[in-house]
DRENNU-279562 format. One record per residue (C-alpha): residue number from 0; x, y, z; residue in three letters. Coordinates in nm, 2 decimals, decimal comma, padded with zeros to 4 digits. Layout:
BEGIN
atom resi = NUM	px = X	py = Y	pz = Z	resn = ALA
...
END
This chain:
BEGIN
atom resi = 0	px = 08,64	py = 05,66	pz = 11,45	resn = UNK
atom resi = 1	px = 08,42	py = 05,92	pz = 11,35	resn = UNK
atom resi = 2	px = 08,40	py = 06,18	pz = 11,11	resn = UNK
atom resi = 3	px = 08,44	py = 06,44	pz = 11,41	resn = UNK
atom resi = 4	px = 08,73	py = 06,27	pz = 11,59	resn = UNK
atom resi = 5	px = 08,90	py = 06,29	pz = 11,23	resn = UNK
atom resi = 6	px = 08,82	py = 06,66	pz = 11,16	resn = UNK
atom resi = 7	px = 08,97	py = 06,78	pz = 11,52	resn = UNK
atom resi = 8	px = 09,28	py = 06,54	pz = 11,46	resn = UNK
atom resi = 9	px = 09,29	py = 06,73	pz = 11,16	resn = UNK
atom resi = 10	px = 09,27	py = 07,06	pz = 11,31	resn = UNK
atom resi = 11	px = 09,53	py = 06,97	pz = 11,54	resn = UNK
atom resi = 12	px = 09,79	py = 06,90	pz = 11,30	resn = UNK
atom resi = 13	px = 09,72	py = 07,18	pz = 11,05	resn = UNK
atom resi = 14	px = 09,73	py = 07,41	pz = 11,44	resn = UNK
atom resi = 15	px = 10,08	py = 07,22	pz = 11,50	resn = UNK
atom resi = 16	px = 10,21	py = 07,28	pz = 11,17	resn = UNK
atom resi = 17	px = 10,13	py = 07,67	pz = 11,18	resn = UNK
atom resi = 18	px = 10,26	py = 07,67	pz = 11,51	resn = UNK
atom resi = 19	px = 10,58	py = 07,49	pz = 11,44	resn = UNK
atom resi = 20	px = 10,66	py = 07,66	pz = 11,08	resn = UNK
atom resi = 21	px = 10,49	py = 08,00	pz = 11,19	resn = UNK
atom resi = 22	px = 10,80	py = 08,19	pz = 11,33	resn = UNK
atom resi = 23	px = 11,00	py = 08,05	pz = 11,09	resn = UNK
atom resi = 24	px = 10,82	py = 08,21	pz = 10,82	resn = UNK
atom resi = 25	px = 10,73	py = 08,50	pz = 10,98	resn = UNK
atom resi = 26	px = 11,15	py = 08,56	pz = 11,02	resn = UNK
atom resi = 27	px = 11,25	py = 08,48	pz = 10,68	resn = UNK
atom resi = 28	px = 10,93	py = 08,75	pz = 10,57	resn = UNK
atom resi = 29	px = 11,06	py = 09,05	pz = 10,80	resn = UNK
atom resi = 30	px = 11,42	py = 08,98	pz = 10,74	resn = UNK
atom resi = 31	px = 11,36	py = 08,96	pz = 10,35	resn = UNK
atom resi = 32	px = 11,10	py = 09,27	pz = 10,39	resn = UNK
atom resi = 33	px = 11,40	py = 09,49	pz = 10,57	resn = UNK
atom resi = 34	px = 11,67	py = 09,36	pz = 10,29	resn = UNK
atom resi = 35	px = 11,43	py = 09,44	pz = 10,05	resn = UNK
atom resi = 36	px = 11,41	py = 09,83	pz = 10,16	resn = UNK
atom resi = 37	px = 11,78	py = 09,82	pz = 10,22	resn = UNK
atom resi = 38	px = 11,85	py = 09,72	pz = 09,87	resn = UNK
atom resi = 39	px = 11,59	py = 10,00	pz = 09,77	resn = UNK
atom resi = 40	px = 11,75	py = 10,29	pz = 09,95	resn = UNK
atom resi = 41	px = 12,10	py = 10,22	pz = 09,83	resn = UNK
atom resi = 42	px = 12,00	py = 10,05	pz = 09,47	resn = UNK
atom resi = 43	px = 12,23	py = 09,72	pz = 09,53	resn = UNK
atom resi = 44	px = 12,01	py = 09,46	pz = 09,33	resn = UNK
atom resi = 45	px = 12,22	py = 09,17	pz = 09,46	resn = UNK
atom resi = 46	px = 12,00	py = 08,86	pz = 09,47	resn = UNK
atom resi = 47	px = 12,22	py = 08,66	pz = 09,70	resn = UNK
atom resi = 48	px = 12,22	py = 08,94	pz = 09,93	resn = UNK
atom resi = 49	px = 11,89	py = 08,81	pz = 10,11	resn = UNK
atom resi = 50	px = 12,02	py = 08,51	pz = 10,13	resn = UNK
atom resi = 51	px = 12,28	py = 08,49	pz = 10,41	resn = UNK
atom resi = 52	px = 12,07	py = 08,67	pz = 10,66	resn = UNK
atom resi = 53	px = 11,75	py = 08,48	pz = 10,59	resn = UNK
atom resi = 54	px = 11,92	py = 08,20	pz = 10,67	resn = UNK
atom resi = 55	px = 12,11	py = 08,33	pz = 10,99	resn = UNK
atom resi = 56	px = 11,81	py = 08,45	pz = 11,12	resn = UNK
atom resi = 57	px = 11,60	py = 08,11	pz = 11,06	resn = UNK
atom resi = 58	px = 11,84	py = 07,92	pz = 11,20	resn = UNK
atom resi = 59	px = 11,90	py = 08,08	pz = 11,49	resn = UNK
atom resi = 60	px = 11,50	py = 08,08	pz = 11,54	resn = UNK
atom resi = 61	px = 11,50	py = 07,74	pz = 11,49	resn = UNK
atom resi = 62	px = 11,85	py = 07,65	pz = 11,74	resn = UNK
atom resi = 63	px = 11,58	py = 07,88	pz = 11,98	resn = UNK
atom resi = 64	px = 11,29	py = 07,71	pz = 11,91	resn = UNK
atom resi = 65	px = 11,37	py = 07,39	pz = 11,84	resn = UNK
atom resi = 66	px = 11,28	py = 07,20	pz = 12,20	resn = UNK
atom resi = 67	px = 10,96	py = 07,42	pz = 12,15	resn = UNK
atom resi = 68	px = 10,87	py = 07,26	pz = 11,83	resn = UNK
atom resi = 69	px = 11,03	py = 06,92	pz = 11,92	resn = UNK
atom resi = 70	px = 10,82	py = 06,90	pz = 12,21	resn = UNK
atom resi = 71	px = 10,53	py = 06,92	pz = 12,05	resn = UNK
atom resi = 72	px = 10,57	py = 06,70	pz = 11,76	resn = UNK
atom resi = 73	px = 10,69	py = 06,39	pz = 12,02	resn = UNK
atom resi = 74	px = 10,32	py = 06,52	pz = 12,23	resn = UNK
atom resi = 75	px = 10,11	py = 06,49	pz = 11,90	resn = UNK
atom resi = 76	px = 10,25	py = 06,18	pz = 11,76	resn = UNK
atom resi = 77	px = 10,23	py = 06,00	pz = 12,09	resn = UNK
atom resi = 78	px = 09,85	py = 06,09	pz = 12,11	resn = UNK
atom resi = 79	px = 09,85	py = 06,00	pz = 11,75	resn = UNK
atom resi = 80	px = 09,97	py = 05,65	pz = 11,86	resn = UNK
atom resi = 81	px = 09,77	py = 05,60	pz = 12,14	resn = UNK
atom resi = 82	px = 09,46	py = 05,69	pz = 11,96	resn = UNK
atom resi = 83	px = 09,55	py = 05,45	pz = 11,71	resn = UNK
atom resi = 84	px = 09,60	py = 05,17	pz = 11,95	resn = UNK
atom resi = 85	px = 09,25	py = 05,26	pz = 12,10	resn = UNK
atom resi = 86	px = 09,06	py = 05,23	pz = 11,72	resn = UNK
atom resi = 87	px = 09,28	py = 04,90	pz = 11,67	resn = UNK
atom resi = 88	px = 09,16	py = 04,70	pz = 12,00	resn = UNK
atom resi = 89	px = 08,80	py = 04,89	pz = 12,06	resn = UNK
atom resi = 90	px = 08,70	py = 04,95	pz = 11,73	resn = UNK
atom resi = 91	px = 08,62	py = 05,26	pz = 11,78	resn = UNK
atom resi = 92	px = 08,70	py = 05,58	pz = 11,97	resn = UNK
END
């Protein structure tokens, strides 16, 4: 295996991982964001307040996403394997 092959299996997970945790994260940032202001305007400095839609709104991102995301995990970790099996009986990519 070489040093590329490694660096673009590599890119492809760290590409994977932003593309699987990415709306996640960008939902729990705009739904914090809006609670934030909402706290703001009417001065409720509730901590726990952020916390029930944050995670309402993840999860129903994630029930939404998750073949998405499933999808390509199962893709990635079958090339994974397969790439393995091809270093183990050639030596070598």
């Amino acid at each position: 295996m070489t040093p590329e092959t490694t660096v673009q299996i590599v890119r492809e997970a760290m590409a994977l991982a932003v593309a699987s945790a990415g709306p996640l994260i960008v939902t729990a940032l705009v739904i914090g964001f809006t609670v934030s202001i909402f706290q703001a305007t009417t001065q409720i400095n509730e901590p726990t307040l952020s916390f029930a839609p944050k995670a309402i709104g993840v999860g129903s991102v994630f029930a939404i996403l998750a073949p998405y995301i499933t999808g390509n995990l199962v893709e990635f970790i079958q090339l994974s394997f397969e790439r393995a099996s091809q270093v183990l009986t050639t030596g070598g990519l």
